[in-house]
Backbone atoms as SQL, in Angstrom:
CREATE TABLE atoms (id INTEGER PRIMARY KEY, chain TEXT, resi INTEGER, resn TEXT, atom TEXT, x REAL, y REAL, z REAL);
INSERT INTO atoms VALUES
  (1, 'A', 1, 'UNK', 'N', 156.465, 100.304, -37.753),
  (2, 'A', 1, 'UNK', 'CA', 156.373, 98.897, -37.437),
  (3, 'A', 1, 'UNK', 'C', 154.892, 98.488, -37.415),
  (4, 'A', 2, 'UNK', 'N', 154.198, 97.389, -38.453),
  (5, 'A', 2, 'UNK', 'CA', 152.819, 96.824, -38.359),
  (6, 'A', 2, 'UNK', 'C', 152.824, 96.358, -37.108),
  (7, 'A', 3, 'UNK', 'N', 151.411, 96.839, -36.879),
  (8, 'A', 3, 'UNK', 'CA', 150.883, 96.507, -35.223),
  (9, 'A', 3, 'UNK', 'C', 150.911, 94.709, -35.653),
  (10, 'A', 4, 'UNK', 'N', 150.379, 94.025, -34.622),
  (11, 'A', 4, 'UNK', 'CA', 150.184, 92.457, -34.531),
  (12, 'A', 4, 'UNK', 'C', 148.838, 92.131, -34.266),
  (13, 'A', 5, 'UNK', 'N', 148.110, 91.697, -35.087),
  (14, 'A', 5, 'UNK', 'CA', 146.463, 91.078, -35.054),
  (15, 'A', 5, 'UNK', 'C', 146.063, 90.475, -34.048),
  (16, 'A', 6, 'UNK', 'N', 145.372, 90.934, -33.231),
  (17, 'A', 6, 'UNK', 'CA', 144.675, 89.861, -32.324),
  (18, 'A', 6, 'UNK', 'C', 144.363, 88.357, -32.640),
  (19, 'A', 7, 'UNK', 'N', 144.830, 87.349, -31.818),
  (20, 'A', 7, 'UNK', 'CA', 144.810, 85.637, -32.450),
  (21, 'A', 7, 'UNK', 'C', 143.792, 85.653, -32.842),
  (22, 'A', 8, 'UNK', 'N', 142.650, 85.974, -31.849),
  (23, 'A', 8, 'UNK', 'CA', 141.025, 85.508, -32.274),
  (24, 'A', 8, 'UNK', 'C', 140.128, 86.805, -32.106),
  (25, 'A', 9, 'UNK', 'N', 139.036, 86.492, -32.576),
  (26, 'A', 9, 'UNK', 'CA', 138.093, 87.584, -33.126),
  (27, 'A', 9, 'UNK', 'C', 137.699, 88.714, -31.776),
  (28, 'A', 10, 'UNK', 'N', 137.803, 87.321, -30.486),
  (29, 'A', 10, 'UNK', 'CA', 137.049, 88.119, -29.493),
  (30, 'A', 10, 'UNK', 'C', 138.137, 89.204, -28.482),
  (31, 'A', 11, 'UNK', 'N', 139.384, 88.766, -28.642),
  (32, 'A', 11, 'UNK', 'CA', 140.251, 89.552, -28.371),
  (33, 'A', 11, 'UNK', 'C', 139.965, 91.219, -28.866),
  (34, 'A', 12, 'UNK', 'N', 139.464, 91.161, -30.423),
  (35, 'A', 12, 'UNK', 'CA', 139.583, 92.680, -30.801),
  (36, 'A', 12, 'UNK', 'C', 138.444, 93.676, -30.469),
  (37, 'A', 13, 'UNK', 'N', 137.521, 92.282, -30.058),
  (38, 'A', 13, 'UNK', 'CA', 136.007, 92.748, -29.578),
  (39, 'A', 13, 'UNK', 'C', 136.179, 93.218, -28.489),
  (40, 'A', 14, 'UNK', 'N', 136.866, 92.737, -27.443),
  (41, 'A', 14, 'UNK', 'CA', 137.142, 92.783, -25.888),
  (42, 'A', 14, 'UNK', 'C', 138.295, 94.432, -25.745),
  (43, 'A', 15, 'UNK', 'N', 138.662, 94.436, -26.685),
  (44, 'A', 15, 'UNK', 'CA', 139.895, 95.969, -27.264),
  (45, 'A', 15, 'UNK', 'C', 138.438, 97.195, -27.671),
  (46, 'A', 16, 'UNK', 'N', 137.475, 96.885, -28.005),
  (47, 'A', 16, 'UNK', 'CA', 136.983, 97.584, -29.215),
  (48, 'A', 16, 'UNK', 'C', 135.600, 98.512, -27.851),
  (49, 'A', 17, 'UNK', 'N', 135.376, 97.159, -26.808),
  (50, 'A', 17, 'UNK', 'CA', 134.609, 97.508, -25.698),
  (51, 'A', 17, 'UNK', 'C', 135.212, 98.538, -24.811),
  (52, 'A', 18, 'UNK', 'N', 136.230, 98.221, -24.747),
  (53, 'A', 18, 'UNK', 'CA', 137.083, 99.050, -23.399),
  (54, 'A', 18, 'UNK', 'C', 137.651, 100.447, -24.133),
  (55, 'A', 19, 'UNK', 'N', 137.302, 100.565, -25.388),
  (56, 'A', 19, 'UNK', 'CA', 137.260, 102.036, -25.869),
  (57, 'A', 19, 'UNK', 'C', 136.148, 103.143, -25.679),
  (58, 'A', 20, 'UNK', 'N', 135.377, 102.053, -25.553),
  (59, 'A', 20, 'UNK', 'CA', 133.714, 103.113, -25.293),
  (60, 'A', 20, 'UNK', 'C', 134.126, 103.637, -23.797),
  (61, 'A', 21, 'UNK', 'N', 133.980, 105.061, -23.867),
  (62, 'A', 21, 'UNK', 'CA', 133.876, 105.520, -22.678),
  (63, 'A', 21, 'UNK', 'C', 132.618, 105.720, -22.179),
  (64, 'A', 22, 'UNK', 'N', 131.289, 105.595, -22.473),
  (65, 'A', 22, 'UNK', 'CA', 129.763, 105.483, -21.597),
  (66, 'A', 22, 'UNK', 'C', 130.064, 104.478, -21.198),
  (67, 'A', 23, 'UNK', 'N', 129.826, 103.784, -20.124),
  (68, 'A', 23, 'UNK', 'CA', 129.265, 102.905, -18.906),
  (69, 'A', 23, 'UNK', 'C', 128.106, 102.117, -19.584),
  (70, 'A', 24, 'UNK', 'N', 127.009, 102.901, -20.021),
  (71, 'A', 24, 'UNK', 'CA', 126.062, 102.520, -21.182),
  (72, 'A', 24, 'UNK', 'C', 125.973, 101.918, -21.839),
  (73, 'A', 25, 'UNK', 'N', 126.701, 103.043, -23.175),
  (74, 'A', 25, 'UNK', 'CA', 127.104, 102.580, -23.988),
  (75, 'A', 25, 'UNK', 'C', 127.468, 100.947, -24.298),
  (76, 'A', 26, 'UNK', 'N', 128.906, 100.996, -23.494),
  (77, 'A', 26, 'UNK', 'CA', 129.588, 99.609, -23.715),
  (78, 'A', 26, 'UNK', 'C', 129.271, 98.576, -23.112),
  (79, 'A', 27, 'UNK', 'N', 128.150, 98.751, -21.463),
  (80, 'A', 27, 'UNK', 'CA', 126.956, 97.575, -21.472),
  (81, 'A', 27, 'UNK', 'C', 125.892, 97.045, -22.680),
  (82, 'A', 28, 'UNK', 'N', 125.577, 98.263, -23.363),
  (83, 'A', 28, 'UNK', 'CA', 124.689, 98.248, -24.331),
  (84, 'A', 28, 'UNK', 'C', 125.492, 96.963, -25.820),
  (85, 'A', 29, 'UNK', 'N', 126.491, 97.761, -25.726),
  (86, 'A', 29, 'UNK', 'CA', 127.491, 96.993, -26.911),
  (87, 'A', 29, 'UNK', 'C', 128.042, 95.708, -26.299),
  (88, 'A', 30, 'UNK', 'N', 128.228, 95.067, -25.050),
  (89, 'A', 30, 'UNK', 'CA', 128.349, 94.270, -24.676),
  (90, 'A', 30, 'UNK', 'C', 127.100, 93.258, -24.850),
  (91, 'A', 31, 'UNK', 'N', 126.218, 93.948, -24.620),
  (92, 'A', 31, 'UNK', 'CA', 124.883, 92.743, -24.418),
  (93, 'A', 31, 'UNK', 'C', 124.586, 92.364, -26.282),
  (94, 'A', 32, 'UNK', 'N', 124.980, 93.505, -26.945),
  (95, 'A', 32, 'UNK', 'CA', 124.885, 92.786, -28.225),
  (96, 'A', 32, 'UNK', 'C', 126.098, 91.762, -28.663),
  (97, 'A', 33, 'UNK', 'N', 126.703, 91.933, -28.603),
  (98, 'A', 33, 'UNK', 'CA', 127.624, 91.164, -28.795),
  (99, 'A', 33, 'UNK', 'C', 127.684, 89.755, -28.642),
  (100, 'A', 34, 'UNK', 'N', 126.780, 89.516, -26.868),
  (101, 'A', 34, 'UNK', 'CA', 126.485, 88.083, -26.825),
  (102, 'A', 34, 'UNK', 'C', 125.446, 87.778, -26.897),
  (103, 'A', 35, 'UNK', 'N', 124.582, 89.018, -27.685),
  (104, 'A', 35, 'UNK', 'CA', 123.649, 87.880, -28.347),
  (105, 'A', 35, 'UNK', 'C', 124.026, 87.859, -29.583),
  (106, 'A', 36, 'UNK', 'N', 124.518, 88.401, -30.394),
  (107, 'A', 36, 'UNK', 'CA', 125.156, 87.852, -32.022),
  (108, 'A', 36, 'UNK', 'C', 125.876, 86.524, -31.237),
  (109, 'A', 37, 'UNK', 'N', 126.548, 86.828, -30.632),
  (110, 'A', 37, 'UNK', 'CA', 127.431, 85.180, -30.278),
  (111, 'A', 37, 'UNK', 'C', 126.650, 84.474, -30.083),
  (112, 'A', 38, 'UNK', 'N', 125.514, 84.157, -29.390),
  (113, 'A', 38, 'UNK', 'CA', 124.176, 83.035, -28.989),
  (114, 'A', 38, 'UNK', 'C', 123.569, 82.563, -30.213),
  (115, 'A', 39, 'UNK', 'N', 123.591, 83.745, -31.087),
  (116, 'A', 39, 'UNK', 'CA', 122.681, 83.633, -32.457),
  (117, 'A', 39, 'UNK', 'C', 123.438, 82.758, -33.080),
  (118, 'A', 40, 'UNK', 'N', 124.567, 82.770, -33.267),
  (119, 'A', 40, 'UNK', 'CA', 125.619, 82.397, -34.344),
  (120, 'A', 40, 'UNK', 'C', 126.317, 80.746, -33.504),
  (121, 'A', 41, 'UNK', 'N', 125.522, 80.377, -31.959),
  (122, 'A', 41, 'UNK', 'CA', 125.948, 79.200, -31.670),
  (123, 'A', 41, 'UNK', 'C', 124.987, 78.420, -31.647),
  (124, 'A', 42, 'UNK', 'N', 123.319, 79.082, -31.713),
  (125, 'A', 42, 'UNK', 'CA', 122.545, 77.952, -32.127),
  (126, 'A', 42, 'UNK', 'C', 122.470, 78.256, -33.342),
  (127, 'A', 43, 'UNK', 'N', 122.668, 78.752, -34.723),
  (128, 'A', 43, 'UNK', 'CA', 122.456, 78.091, -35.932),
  (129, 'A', 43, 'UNK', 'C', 123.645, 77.119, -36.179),
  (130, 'A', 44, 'UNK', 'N', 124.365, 77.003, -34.920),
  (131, 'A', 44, 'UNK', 'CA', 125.490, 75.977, -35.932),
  (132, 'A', 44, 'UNK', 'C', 124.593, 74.594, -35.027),
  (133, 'A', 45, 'UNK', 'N', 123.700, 74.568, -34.049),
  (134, 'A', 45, 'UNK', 'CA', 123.588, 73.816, -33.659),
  (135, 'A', 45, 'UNK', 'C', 122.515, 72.333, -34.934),
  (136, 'A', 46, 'UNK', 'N', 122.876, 71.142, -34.233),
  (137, 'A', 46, 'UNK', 'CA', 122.112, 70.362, -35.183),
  (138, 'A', 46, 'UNK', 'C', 120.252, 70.463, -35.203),
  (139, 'A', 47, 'UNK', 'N', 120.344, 70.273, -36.446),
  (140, 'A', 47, 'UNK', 'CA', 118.576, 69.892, -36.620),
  (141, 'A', 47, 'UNK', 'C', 118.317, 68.712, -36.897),
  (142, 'A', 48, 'UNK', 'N', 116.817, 68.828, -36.299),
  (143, 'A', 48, 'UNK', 'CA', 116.526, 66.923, -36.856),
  (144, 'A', 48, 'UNK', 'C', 116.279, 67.027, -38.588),
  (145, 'A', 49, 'UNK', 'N', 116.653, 65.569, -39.065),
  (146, 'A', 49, 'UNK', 'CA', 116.218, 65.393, -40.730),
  (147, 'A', 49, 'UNK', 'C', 115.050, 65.401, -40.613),
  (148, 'A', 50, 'UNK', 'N', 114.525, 65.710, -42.010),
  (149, 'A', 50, 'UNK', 'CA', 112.842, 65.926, -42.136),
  (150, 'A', 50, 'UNK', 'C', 112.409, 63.914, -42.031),
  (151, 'A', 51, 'UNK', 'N', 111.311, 63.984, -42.200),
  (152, 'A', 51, 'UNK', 'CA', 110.331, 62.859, -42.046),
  (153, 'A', 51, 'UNK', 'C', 110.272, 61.827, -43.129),
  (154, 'A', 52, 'UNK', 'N', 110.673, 63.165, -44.534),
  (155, 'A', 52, 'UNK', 'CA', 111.113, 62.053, -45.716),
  (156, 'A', 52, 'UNK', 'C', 112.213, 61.577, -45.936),
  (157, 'A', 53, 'UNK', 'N', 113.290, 62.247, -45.265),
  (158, 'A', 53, 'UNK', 'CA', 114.886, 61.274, -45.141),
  (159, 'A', 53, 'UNK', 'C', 114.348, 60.251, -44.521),
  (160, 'A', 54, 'UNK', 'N', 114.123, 59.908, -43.116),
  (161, 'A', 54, 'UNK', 'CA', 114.164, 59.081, -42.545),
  (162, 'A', 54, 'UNK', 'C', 113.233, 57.586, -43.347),
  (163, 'A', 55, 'UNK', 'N', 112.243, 58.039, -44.107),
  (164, 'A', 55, 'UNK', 'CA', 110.987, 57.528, -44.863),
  (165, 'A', 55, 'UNK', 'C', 112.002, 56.373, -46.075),
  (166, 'A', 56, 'UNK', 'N', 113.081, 57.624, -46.525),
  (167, 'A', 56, 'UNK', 'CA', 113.592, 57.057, -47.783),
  (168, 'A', 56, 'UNK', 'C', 115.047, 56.219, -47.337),
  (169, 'A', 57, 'UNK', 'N', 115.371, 56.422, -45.936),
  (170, 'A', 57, 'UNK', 'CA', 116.612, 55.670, -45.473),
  (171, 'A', 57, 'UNK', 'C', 115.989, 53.978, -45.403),
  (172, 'A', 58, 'UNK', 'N', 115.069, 53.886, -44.504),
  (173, 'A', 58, 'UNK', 'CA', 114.708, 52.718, -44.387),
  (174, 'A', 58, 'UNK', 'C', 114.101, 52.044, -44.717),
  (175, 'A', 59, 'UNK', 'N', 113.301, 52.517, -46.522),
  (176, 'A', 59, 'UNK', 'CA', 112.797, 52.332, -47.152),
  (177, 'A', 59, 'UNK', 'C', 113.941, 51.240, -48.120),
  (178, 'A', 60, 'UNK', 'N', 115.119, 52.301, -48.527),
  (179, 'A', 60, 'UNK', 'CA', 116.005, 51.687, -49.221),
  (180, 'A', 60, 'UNK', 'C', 116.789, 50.381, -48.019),
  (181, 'A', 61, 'UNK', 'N', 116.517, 50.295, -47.268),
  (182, 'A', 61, 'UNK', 'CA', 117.579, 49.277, -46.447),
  (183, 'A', 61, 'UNK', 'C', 116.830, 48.019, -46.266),
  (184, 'A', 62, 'UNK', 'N', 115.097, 47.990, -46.188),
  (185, 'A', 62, 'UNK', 'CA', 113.934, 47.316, -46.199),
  (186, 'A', 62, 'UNK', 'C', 114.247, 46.654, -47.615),
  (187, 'A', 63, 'UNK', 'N', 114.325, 47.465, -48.909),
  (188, 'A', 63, 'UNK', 'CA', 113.941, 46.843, -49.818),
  (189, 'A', 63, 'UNK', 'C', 115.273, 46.220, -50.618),
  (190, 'A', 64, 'UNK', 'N', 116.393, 46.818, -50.053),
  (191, 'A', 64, 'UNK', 'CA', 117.546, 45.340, -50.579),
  (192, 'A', 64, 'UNK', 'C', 117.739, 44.311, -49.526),
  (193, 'A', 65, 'UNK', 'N', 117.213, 44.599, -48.372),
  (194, 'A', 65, 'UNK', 'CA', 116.603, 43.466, -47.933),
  (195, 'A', 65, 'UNK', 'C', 115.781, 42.180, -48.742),
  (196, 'A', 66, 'UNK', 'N', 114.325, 43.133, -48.912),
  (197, 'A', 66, 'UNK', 'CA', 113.408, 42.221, -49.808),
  (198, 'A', 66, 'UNK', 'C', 114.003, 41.979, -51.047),
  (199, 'A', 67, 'UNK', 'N', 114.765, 42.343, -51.636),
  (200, 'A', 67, 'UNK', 'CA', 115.521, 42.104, -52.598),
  (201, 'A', 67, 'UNK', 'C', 116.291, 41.176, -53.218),
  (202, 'A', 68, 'UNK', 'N', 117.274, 40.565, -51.775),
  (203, 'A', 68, 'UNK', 'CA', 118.003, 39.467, -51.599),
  (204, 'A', 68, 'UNK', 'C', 117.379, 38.135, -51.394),
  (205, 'A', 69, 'UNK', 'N', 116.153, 38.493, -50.655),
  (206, 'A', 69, 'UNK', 'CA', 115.179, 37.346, -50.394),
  (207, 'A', 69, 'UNK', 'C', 114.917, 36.957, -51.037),
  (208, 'A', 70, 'UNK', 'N', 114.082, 37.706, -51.684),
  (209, 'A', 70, 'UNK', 'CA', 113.652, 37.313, -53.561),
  (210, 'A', 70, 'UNK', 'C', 114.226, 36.688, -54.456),
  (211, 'A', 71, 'UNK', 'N', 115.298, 36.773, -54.797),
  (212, 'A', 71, 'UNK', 'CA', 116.556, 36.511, -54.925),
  (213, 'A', 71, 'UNK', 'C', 116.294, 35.177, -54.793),
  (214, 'A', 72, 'UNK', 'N', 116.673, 34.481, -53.638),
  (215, 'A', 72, 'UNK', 'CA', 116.764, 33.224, -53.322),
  (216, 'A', 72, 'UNK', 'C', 115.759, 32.497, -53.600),
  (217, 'A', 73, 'UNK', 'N', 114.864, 32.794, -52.656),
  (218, 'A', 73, 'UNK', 'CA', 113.349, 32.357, -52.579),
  (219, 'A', 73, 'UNK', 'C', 113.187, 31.776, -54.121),
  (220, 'A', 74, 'UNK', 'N', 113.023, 32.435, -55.090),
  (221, 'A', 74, 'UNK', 'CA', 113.109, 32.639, -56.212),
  (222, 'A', 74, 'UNK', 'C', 113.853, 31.606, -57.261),
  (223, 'A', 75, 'UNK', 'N', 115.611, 31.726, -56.871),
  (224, 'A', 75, 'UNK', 'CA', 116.240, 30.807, -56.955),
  (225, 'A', 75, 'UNK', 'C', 116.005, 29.175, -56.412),
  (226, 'A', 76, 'UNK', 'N', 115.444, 28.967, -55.670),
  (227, 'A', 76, 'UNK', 'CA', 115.047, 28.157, -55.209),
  (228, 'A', 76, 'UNK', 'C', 113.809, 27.487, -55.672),
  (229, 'A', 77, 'UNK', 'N', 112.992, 28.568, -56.274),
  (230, 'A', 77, 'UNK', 'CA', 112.235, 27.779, -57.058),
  (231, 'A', 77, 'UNK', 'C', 112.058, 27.338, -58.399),
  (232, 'A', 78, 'UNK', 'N', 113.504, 28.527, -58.616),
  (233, 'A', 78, 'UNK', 'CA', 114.271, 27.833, -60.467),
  (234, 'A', 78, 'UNK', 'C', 113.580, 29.117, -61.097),
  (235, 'A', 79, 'UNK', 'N', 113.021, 29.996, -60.513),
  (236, 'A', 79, 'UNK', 'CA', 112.579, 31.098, -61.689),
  (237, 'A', 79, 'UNK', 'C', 113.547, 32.680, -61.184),
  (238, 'A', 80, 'UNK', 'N', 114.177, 33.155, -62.364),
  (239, 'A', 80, 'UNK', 'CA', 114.986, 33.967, -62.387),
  (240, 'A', 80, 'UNK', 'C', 114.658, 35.118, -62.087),
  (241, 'A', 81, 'UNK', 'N', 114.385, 36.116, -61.295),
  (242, 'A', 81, 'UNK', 'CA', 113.592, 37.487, -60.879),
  (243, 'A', 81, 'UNK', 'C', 114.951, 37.077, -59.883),
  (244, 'A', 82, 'UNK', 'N', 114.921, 39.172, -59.590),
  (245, 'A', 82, 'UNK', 'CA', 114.550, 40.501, -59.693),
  (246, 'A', 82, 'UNK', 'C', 114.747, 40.503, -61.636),
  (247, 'A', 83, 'UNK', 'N', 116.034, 40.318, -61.643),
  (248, 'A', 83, 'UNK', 'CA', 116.845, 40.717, -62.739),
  (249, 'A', 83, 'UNK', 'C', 117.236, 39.744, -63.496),
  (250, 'A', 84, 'UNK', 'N', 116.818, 38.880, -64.676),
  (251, 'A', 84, 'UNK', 'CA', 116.970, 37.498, -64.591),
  (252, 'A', 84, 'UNK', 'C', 118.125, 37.403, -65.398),
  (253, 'A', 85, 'UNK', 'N', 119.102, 38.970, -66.324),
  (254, 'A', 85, 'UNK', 'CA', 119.940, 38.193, -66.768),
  (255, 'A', 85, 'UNK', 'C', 121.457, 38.343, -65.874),
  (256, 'A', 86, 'UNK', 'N', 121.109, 38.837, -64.917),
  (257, 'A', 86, 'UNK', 'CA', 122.295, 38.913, -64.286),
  (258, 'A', 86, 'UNK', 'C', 122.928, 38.042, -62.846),
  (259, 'A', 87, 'UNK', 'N', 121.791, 37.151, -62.530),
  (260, 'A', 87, 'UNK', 'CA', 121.832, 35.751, -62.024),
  (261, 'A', 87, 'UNK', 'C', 122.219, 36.456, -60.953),
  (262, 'A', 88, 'UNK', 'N', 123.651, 35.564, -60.461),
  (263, 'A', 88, 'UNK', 'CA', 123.383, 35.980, -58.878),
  (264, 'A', 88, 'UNK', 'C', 124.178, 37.245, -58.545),
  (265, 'A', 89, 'UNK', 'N', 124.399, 38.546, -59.236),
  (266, 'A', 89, 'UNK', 'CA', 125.161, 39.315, -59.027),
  (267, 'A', 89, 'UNK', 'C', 123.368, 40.656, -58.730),
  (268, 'A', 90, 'UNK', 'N', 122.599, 39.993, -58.785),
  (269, 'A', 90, 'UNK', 'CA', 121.387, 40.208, -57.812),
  (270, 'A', 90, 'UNK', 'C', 121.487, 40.441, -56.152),
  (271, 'A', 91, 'UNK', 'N', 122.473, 39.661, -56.164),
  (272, 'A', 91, 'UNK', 'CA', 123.043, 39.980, -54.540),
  (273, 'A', 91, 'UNK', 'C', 123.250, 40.967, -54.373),
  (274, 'A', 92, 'UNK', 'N', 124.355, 41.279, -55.204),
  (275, 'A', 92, 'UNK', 'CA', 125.331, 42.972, -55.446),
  (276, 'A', 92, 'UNK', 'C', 124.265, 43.674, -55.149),
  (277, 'A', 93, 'UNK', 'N', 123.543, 43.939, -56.168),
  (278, 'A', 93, 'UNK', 'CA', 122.494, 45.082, -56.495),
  (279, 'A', 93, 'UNK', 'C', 121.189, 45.040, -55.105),
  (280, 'A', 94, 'UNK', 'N', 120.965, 43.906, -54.461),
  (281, 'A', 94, 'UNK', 'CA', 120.739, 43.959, -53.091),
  (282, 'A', 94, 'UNK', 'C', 121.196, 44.697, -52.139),
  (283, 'A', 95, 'UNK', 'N', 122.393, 44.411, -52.069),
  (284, 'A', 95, 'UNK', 'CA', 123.073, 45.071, -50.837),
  (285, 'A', 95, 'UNK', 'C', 123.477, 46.225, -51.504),
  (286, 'A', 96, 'UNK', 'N', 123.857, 46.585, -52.494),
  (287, 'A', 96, 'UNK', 'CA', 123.880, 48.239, -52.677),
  (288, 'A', 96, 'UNK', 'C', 122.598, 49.168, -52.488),
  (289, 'A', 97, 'UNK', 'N', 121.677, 48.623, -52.749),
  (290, 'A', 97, 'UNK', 'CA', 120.582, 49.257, -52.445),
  (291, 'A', 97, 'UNK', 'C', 120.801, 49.500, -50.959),
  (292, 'A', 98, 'UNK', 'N', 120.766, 48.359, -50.284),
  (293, 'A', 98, 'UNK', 'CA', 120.847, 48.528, -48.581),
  (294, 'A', 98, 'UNK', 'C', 122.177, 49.059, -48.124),
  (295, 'A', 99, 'UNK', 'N', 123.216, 49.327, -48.849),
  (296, 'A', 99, 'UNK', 'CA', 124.087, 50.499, -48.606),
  (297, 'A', 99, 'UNK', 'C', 123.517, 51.599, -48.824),
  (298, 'A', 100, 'UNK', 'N', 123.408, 51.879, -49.650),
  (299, 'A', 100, 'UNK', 'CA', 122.758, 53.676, -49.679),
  (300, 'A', 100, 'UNK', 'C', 121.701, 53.827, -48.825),
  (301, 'A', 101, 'UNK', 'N', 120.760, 53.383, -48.034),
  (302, 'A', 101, 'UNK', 'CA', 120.637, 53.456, -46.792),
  (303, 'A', 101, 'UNK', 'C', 121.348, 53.428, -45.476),
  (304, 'A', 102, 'UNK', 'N', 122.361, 52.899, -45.346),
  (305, 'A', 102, 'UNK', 'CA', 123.164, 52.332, -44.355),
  (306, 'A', 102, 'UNK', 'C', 123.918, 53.948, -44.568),
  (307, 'A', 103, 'UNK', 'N', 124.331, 54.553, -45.566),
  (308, 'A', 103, 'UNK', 'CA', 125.142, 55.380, -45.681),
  (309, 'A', 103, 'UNK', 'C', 124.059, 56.553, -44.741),
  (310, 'A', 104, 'UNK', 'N', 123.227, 56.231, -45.817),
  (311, 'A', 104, 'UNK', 'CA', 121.813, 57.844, -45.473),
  (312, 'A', 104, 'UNK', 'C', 121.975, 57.401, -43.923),
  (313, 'A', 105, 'UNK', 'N', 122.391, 56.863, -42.823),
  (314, 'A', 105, 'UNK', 'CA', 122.596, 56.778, -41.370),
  (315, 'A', 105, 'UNK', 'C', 123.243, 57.495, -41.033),
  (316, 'A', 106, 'UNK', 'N', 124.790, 57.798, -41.651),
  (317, 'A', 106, 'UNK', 'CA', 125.443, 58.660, -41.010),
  (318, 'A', 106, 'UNK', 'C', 124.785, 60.224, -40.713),
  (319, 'A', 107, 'UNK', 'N', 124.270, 60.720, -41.789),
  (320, 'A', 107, 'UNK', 'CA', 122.894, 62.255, -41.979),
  (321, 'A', 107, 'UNK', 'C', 122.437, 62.164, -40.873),
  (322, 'A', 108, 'UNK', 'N', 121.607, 60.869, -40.354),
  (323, 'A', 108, 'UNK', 'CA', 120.325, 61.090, -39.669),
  (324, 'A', 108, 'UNK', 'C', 121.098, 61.463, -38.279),
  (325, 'A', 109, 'UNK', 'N', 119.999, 62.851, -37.934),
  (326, 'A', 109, 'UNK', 'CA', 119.879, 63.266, -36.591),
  (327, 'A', 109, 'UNK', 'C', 118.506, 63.740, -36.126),
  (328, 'A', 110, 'UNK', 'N', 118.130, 63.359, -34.696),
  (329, 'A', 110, 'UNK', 'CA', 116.996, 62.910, -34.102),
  (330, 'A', 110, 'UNK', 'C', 116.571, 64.349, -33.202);
């Protein structure tokens, strides 16, 4: 009859300790154990984004900003810029720009 797997990892660890017969020993193998576990819970922990995410998030959200302005401003004075043959779908291409920043938000951690 196949034996039955321990649910989780630390179950077989906690089986694998109580075989060592040194006192030692299985302090010794105990203390490693939680530090592989410590090791393996701060690399899952978060890091901050580097200096140029943050540079290029609000760079892009700034400039379909300035984008849209332009846009108008522009319109308003009857001369066609950013993009002059695509009139007012200049908007679009505004705010997509300032989406892909808005998105690059969800990434950022501090």
């Amino acid at each position: 009859m196949p034996e039955s797997k321990p649910s989780r990892p630390s179950e077989s660890a906690d089986s694998d300790l109580e075989k060592i017969g040194n006192p030692a020993k299985r302090a010794s193998a105990a203390e490693e154990r939680e530090l592989q576990r410590r090791k393996a819970a701060k690399a899952q922990e978060y890091r901050p984004v580097p200096v140029w995410y943050k540079a290029i998030m609000f760079g892009l959200m700034i400039l379909g900003l300035l984008w849209i302005i332009t846009f108008y401003v522009a319109s308003l004075v009857g001369v066609q810029i950013p993009i002059p043959g695509i009139g007012n779908a200049n908007i679009f291409v505004g705010f997509g720009i300032a989406l892909v920043g808005f998105i690059m938000m969800m990434g950022w951690r501090d």
